[in-house]
C-alpha positions as CSV (number, residue, x, y, z in Angstrom):
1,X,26.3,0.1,-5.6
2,X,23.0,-0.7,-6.8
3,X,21.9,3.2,-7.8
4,X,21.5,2.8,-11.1
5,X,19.4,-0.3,-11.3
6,X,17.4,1.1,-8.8
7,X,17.2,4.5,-8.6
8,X,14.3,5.8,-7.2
9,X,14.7,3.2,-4.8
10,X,18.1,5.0,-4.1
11,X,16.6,8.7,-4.3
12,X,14.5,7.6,-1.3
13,X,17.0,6.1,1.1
14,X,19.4,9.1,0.6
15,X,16.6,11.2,2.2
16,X,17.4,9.4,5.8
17,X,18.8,11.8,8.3
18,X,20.6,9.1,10.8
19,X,21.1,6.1,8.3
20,X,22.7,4.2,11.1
21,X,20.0,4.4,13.9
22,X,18.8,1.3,14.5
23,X,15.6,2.5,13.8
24,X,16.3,3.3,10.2
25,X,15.5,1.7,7.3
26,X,18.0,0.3,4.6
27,X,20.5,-0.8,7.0
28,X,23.2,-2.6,5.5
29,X,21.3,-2.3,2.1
30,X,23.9,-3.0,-0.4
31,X,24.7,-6.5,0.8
32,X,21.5,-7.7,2.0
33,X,20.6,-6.8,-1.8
34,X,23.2,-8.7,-3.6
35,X,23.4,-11.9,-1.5
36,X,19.6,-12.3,-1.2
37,X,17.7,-13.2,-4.7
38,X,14.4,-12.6,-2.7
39,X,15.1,-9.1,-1.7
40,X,16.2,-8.0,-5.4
41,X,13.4,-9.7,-6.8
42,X,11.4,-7.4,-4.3
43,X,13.3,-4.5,-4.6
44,X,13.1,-4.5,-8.8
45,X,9.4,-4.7,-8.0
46,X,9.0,-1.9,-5.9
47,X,11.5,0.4,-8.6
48,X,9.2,-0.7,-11.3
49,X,6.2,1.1,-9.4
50,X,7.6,4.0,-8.6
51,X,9.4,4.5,-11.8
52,X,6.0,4.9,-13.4
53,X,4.9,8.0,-11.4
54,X,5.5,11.5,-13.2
55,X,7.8,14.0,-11.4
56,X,5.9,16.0,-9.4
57,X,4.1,12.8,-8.1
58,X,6.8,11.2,-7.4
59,X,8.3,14.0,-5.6
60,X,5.4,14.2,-3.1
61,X,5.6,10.4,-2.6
62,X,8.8,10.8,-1.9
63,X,8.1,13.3,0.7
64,X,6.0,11.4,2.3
65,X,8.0,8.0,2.3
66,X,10.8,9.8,3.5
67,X,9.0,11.3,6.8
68,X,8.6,7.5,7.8
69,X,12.2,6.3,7.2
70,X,13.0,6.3,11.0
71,X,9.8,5.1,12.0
72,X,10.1,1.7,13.4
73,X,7.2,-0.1,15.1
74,X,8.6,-2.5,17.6
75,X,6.3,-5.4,16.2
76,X,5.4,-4.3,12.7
77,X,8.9,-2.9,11.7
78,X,8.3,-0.2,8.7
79,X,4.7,-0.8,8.2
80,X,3.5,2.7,8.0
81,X,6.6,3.6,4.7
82,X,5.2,0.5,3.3
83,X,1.7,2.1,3.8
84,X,3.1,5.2,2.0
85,X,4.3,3.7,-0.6
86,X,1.8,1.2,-1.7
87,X,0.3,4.7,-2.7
88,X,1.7,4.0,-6.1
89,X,0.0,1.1,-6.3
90,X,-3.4,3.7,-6.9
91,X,-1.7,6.0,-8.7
92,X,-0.6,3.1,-11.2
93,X,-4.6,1.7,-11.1
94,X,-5.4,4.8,-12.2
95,X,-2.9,4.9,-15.0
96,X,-4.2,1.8,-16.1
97,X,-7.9,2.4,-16.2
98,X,-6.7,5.2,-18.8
99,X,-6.6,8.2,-16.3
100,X,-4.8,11.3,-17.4
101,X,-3.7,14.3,-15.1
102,X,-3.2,12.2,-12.3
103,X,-2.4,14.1,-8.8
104,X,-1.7,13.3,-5.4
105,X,-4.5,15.2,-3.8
106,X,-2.2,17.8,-0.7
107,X,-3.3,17.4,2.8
108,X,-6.0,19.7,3.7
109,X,-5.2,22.9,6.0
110,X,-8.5,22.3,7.8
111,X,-8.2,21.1,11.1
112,X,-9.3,17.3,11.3
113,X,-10.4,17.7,7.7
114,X,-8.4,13.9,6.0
115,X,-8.1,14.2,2.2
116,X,-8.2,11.2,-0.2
117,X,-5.0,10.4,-1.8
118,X,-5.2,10.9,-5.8
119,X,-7.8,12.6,-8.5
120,X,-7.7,11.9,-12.2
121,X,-9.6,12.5,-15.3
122,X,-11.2,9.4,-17.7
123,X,-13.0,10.7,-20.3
124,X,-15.6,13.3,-18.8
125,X,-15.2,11.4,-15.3
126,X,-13.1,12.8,-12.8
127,X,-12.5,10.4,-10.5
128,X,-10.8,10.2,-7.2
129,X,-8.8,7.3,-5.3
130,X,-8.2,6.4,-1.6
131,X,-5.1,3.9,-1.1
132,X,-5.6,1.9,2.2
133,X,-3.5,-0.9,3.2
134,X,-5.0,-3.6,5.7
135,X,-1.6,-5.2,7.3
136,X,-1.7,-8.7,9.0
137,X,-3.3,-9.2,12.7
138,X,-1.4,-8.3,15.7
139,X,-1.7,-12.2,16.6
140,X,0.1,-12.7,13.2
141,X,2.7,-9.5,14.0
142,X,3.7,-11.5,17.2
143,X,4.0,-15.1,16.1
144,X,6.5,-13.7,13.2
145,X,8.4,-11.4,15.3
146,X,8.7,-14.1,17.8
147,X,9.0,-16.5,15.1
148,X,6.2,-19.1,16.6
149,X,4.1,-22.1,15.2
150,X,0.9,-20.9,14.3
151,X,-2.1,-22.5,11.9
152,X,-2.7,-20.6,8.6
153,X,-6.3,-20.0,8.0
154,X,-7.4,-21.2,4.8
155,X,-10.6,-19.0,4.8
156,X,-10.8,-15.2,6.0
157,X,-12.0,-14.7,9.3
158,X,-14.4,-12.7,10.7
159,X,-12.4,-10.5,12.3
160,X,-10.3,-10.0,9.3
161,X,-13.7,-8.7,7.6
162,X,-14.8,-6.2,10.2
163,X,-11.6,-4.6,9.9
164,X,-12.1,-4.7,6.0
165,X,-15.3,-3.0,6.4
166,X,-14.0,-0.3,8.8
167,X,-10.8,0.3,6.3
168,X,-13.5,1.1,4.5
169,X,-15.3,3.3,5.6
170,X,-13.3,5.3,6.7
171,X,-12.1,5.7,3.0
172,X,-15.4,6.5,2.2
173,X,-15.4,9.4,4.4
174,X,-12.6,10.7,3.0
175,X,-13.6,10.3,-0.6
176,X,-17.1,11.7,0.6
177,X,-15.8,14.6,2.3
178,X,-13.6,15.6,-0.7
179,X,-16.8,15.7,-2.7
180,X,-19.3,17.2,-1.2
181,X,-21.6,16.9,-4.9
182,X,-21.1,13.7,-6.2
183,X,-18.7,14.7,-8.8
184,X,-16.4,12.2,-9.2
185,X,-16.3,8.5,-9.6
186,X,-14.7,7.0,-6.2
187,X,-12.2,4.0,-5.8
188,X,-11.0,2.5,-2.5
189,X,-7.9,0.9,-3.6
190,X,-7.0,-1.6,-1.1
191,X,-3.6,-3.7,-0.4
192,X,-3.9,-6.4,2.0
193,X,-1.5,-8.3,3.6
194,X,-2.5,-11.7,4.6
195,X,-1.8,-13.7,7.8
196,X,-0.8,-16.2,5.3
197,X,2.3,-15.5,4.6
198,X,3.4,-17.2,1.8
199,X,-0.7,-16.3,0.1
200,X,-0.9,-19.8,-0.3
201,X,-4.7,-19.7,-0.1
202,X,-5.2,-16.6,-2.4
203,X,-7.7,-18.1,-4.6
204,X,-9.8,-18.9,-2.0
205,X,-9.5,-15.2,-0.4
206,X,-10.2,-13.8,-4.0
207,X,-13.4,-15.3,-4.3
208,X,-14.1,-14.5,-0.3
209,X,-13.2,-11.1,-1.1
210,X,-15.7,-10.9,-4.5
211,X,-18.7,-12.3,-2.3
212,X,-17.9,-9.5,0.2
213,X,-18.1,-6.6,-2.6
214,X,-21.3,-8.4,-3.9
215,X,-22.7,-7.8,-0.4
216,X,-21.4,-4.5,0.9
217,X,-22.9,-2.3,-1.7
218,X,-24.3,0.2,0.6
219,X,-20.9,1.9,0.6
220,X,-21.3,2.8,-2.5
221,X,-17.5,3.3,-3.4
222,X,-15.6,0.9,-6.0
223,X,-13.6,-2.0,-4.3
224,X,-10.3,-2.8,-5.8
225,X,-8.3,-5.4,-4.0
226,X,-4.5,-6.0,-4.8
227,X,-2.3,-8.6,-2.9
228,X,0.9,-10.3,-3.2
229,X,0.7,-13.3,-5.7
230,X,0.9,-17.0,-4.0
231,X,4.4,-17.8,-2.5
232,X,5.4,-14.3,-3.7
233,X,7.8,-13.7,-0.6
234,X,9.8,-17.1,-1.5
235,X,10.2,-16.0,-5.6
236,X,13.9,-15.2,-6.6
């Protein structure tokens, strides 16, 4: 057992309700962990994110993870627990811009009414933060679940930018709708998966990526971008 190397990690999958349907994550954890270098590397990663949140907030992350345990998408697996958690990923930004009183921001009760994910105060700012996740094309989902040749792009594509913009925006409504008089300072905090699966053209995305906040100021939100370093899924 891995539980106290990982524990948080472990607190999570002990919230599964039918740990052997197929359709649950963590199956056959315990090995898969020890014989695979990748997957611990991973793994420790993941622990060292979470282990940073504060109680309550990791208590409500938890929460949320947990409702998506079960939830397997035929062609994107557990994309939408991944989703969930990447939340740390803001609430760890924020920690590291010098935030205190980070919160997870609850779900509103009005009907149709989406909330952005965290608030925080720097100084006299308060500031709020939207964590969004842009996951690899659906041409992408199917050439790795049916494990087919495919050409890398070495440059983002169009395509891959409209649904950047519309990720977007739609945090932007969220963090707009939250404040209503331009109270707070306002981060989209985005983590993007690339087609390229091993990131091996990450510096050229970076700079891509810097041209398009340069040019999409009419949102007026702050950008942050995180991604997996190059070759990141091949490190042991």
């Amino acid at each position: 057992m891995h539980r106290n190397e990982l524990p948080r990690i472990y607190e999570l999958r002990d919230q599964l309700k039918n740990p052997i349907s197929l359709d649950a994550y963590f199956q056959d954890f315990e090995n898969s962990y020890a014989s695979d270098p990748r997957k611990r590397k991973q793994f420790k990663d993941l622990e060292s994110g979470l282990k940073k949140l504060d109680v309550d907030a990791w208590n409500h992350l938890k929460k949320k993870a947990a409702s998506k345990l079960e939830k397997r998408n035929p062609k994107r697996g557990w994309h939408s627990l991944f989703e969930a958690l990447n939340e740390a990923k803001g609430y760890n930004y924020l920690k590291q811009l010098g935030c205190v009183d980070i919160k997870f921001i609850p779900k509103s009760d009005v009907k149709g009414q989406r909330t952005p994910d965290l608030q925080g105060t720097l100084g006299a700012t308060k500031v709020l933060c939207e964590v969004k996740t842009v996951n690899i094309s659906d041409d992408e989902a199917m050439a790795r679940k049916e494990q087919t040749v495919r050409d890398i792009h070495a440059h983002l594509t169009p395509e891959f930018f409209n649904k950047l913009r519309d990720t977007l925006e739609e945090a932007k409504g969220q963090l707009d709708g939250y404040d209503l008089n331009d109270n707070y300072r306002k981060i989209a905090y985005v983590f993007i998966n690339f087609d390229d699966i091993h990131n091996e053209y990450e510096d050229k995305y970076s700079k891509e990526l810097e041209l398009f906040k340069a040019t999409n100021h009419d949102l007026e939100i702050e950008m942050v971008f995180d991604w997996h370093p190059a070759f990141y899924t091949a490190m042991a």
